[in-house]
Structure formats: structure tokens, C-alpha cells
C-alpha positions in Angstrom: -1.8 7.1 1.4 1.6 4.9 2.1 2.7 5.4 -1.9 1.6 8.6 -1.8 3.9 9.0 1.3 6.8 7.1 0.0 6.8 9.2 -3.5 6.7 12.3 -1.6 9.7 10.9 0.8 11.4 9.6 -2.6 11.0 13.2 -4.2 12.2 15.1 -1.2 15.8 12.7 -1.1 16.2 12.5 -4.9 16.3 16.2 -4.9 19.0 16.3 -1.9 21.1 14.2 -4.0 20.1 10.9 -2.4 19.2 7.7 -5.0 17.2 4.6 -3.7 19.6 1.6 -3.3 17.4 -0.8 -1.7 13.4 -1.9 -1.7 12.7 -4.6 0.1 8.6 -5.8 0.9 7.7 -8.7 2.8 4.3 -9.8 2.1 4.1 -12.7 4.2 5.7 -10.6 7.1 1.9 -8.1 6.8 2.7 -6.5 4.2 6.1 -5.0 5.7 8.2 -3.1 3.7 11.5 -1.4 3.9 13.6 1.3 1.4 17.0 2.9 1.8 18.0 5.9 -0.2 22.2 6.9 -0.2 23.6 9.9 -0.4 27.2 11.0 -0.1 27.6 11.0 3.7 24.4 9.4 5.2 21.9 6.8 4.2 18.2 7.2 5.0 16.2 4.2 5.5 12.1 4.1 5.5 10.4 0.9 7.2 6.7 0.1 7.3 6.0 -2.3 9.6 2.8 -3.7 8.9 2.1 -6.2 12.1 2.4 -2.9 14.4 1.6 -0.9 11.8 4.7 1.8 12.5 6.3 3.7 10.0 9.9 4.3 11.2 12.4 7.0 9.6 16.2 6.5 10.2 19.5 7.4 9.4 23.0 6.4 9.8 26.6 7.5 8.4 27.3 6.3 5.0 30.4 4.5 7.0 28.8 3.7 9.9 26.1 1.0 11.1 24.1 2.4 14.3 20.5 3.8 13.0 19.5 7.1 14.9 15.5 7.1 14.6 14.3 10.7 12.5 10.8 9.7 13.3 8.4 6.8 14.4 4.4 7.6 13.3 2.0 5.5 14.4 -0.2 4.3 11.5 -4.1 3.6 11.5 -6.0 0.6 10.4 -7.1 3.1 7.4 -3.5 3.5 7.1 -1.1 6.7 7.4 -3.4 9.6 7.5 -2.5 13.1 6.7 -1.4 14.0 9.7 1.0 11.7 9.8 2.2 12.5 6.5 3.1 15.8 7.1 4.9 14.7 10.4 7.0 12.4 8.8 7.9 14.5 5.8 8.4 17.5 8.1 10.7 15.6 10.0 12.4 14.4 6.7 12.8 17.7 6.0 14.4 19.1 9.3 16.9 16.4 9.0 17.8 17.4 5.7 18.3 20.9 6.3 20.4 20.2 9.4 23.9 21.8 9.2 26.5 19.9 7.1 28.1 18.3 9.9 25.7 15.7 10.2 26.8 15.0 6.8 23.8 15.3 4.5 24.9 15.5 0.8 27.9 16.5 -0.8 29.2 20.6 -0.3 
């Protein structure tokens, strides 16, 4: 269910004009694993962390460095299930169509 989350995460960015820039797992950290997607004016970044089994969604000013948390699920020991899913890619997706100020992709 994670890939299937990530490719639906990936889709929903690629088509707001974000491209993955970084992909990062850590198998001897449990399986941990983070990705960061750019866009124009703000970078997205996904992390699984697989010791407390989180999945956190952030994002931060393409110029900046302080991460503001878009969501934190809670995963299962099955892993994410698909209620979680849709919480994370609905929050994705109210982040993306926030007004331009918070500086989502290019006018």
C-alpha cells in the first residue's frame, strides 16, 4: 500500500509542476525512507519512518529551511491502510490548491 501511496503522491506533484529531486531509503534504519519533490516556490518532502512507523508530509519555501508538517498518519503493522491513504493524499491535495501565496507552482 506505501508504493501505491507514494505513486499516487508522485502523480498528484508531477502534475502541479513539481519533479522528484531526492529518494533517499535507509534499510538498516527499518526500512525508512524519505523523497522530496521541487517545484517553483515550495518543496514537498514525503518521510516514512519505519521504527515508528509514521508517515510524515511537509513542506517548506523553495528558499527557505523550516519544514511546516501537511500531515502525520499513523501507519499499521499491515502498513498504511486505505484510510490513511486518502487522508494523506487529501491533505496533499488541500495544500496544493491553497491560494498562490503560499507559493505552490509557477502563475
Amino acid at each position: 500500500m506505501l508504493d501505491f501511496l507514494l505513486n499516487e503522491v508522485e502523480a498528484e506533484l508531477k502534475a502541479s509542476g513539481f519533479r522528484r529531486v531526492h529518494d533517499q531509503k535507509h534499510p538498516q534504519a527499518f526500512g525508512s525512507r524519505e523523497l522530496v519533490w521541487a517545484g517553483t516556490k515550495q518543496v514537498v518532502r514525503l518521510v516514512w519512518d519505519g521504527k515508528e512507523s509514521w508517515i510524515l508530509m511537509q513542506t517548506r519555501p523553495s528558499d527557505g529551511i523550516k519544514w511546516e508538517d501537511v500531515v502525520l498518519e499513523r501507519v499499521g503493522r499491515d502498513g498504511i491502510d486505505e484510510a490513511g491513504r486518502v487522508r494523506v493524499v487529501a491533505a496533499l491535495r488541500a495544500f496544493l490548491e491553497a491560494p498562490s501565496d503560499r507559493g505552490l507552482t509557477s502563475a
